[in-house]
N, C-alpha and C positions, 0 to 999 in steps of 0.2 A: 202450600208448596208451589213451588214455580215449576214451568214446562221442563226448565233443563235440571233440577233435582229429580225431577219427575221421570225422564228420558234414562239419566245417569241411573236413576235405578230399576229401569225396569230394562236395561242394558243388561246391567249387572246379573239380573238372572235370566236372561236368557243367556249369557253366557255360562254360569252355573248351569243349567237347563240340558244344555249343547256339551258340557263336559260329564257330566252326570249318562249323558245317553253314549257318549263316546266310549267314557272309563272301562267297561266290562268286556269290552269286544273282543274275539280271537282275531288276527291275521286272517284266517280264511273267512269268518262274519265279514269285519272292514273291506275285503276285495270280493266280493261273492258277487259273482253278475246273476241276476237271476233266468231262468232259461226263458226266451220268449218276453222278458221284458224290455221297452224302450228306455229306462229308468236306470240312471250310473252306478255304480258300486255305492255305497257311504265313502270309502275313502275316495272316490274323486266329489262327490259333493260335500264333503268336511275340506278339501283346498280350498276347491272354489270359494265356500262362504269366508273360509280364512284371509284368502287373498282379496276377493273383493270390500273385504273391512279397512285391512292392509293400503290396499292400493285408495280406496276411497278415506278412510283419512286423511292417508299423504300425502296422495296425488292431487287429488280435487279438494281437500281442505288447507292441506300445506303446501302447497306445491313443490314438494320432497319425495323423492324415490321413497317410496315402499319400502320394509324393514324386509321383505322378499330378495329384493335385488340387491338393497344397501349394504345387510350383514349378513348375507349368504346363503341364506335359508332356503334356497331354491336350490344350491349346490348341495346342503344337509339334508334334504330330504327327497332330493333327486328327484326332482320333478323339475323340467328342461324349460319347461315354459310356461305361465299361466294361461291357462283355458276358457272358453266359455266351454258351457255344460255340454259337448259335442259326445257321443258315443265312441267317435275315432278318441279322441281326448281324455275323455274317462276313461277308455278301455287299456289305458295306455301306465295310467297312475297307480305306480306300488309304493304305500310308501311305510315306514317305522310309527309304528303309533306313537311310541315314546317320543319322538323326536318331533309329532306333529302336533302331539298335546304340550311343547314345548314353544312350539313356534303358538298356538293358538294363546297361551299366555304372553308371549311376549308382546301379541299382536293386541290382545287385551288390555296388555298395561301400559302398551300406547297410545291406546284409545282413548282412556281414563286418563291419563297425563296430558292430553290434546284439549277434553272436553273440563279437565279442571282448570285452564286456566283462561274457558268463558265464561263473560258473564251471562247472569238471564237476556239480556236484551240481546245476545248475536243470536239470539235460537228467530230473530224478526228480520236483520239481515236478509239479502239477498243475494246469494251463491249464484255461479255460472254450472249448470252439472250437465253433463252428456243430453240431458232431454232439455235444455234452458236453464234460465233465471230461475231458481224459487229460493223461498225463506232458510236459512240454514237448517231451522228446526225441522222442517218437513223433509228438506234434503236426507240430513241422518236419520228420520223415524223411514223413510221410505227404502234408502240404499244400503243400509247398517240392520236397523232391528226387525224392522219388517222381512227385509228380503231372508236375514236369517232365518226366525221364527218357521216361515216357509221351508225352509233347507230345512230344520230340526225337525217339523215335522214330518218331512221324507224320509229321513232317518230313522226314525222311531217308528215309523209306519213300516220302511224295508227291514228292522230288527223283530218286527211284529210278525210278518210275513216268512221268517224265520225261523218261528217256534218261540222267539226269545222277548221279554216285558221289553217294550219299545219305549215309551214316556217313564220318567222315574218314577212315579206317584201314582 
């Protein structure tokens, strides 16, 4: 198996992973600040990882607007502007789960429509990203599944701290 079969599917379930932990949630779970915590709601760190997959495809792979600002999905889910993970910023995001577990597949099947039509060798390529040069491959394991994986498991960690089974398994 090569590095980008390899990437492409262990993408794959982290995204499964990240919807599985989303699926069950009330409205008030998804927006729950916890009291005394420095820590965002889930639903501002479920944008975030969304947008930053979003915008780091597009932006920094394609050099194309984000599916955020392109077909509107920041007017659809009302959220005014993308954030970094600030507490003004979290504190700020309400959003329709239906409609962000819509955006988070749409954001998914871009992904996957982006990374099928590289071969194994661009994952050795060298990208320009926010921190420098590096290999494309590392670029996506670092800015896409990594940084997720981390977001899921805050997620699953604040459903845990809830009373509620955090990881699906």
């Amino acid at each position: 198996m090569d590095a980008l079969s390899l990437f492409r599917y262990q993408l794959g379930q982290s995204h499964r992973i990240l919807d599985t932990v989303i699926r069950d949630l009330t409205d008030e779970e998804l927006h729950r600040k916890l009291p005394g915590s420095t820590i965002n709601p889930i639903a501002a760190i479920y944008v975030h990882l969304l947008t930053s997959e979003d915008n780091f495809i597009h932006t920094e792979c394609q050099e194309k607007p984000g599916i955020f600002e392109s077909e509107g999905w920041g007017e659809r889910l009302a959220v005014t502007r993308i954030g970094r993970q600030t507490a003004e910023w979290g504190g700020q995001v309400q959003i329709v789960k239906h409609l962000a577990r819509e955006y988070a597949h749409a954001v998914f099947d871009e992904t996957e429509a982006y990374l099928a039509l590289l071969q194994p060798s661009a994952f050795d390529q060298l990208v320009s990203t926010r921190l420098g040069e590096m290999p494309r491959g590392e670029a996506l394991a670092s800015f896409v599944l990594w940084h997720q994986m981390g977001h899921v498991g805050e997620m699953a960690a604040l459903k845990g701290v809830q009373g509620l089974q955090g990881w699906p398994f």
